[in-house]
C-alpha positions in Angstrom: -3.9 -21.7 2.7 -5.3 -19.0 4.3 -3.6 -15.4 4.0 -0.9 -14.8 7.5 0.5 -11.5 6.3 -0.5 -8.7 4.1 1.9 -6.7 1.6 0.8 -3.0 0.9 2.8 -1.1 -2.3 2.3 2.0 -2.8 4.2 3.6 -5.9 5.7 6.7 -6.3 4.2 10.7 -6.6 2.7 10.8 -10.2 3.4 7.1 -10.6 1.2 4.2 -10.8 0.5 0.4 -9.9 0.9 -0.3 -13.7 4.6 1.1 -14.1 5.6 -1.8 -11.4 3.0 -4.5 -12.5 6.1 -5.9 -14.5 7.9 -6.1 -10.7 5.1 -6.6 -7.7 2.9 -8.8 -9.6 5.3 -11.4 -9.7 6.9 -10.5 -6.5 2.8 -11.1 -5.4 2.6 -14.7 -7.2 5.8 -15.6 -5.9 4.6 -14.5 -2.2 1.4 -16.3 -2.6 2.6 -19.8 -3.5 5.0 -19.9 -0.2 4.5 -22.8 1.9 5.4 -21.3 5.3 3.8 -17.4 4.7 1.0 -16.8 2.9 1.0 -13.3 1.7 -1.5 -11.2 0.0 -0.1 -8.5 -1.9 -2.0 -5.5 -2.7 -1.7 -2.5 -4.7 -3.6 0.8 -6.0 -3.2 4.1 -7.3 -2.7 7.0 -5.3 -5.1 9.9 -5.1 -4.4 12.1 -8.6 -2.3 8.9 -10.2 -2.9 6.2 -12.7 -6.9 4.7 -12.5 -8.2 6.6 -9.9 -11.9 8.0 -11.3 -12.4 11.6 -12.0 -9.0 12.4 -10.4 -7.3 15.9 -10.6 -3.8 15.6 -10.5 -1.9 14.1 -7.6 -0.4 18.1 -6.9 -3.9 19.1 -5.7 -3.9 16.5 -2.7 -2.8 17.4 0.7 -0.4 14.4 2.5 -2.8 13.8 5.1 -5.8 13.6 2.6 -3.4 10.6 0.5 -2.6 9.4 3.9 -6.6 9.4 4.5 -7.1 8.0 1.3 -4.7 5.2 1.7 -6.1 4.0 5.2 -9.1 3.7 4.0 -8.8 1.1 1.6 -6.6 -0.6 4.1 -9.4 -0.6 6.8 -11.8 -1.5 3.6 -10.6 -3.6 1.6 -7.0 -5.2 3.3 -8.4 -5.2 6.6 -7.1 -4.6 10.1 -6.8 -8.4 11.4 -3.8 -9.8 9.8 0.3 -8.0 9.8 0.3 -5.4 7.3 3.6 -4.8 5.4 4.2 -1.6 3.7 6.6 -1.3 0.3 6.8 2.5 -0.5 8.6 3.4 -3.7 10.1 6.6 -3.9 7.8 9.6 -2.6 5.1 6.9 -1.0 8.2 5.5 1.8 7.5 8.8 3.2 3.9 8.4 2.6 3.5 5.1 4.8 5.8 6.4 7.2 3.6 9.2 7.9 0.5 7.1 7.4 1.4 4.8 10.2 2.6 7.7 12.7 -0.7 10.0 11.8 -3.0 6.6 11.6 -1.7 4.4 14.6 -4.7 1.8 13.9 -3.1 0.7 10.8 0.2 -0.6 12.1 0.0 -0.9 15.7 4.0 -1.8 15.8 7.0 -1.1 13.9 9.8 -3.0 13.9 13.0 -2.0 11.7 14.7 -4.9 9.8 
């Protein structure tokens, strides 16, 4: 079935996807196989963390340059046309928060739940 929702993690400052692999991978599978919701889960490392190529440390970013970084792949790769979820562990809750205030494009609405 075709994807209704999408699901953006984003770890922690100095972290990386492959510390919560053991978590949002299956939390991904178990997403993907509902019947009602399809969800596609995506995650990547921050600017300066885990896999990024030829990155300096994640110190010698600015907030709005991860916030850049972050919306970017979102408008590349995940797309604008489908609900966007955001997880933030840690440091990167702050991080989406000020991603969707700075970047209104990317999440259009915010509900609390």
């Amino acid at each position: 079935a075709e994807t209704t929702i999408n699901l953006v993690c984003a770890h922690g400052m100095m972290g990386s996807c492959k510390q919560f692999g053991g978590v949002w991978e299956p939390l991904a599978d178990l997403l993907a196989a509902s019947p009602s919701t399809k969800m596609a889960v995506w995650m990547f490392d921050q600017l300066g963390c885990g896999r990024t190529p030829g990155s300096p440390s994640a110190s010698d970013f600015t907030d709005i340059e991860i916030e850049r970084d972050i919306a970017g792949l979102i408008t590349a790769r995940v797309g604008l046309s489908k609900p966007i979820l955001f997880m933030g562990h840690s440091y990167a809750a702050q991080t989406i928060l000020k991603l969707v205030r700075d970047f209104p494009d990317i999440h259009k609405e915010i509900r609390p739940r």
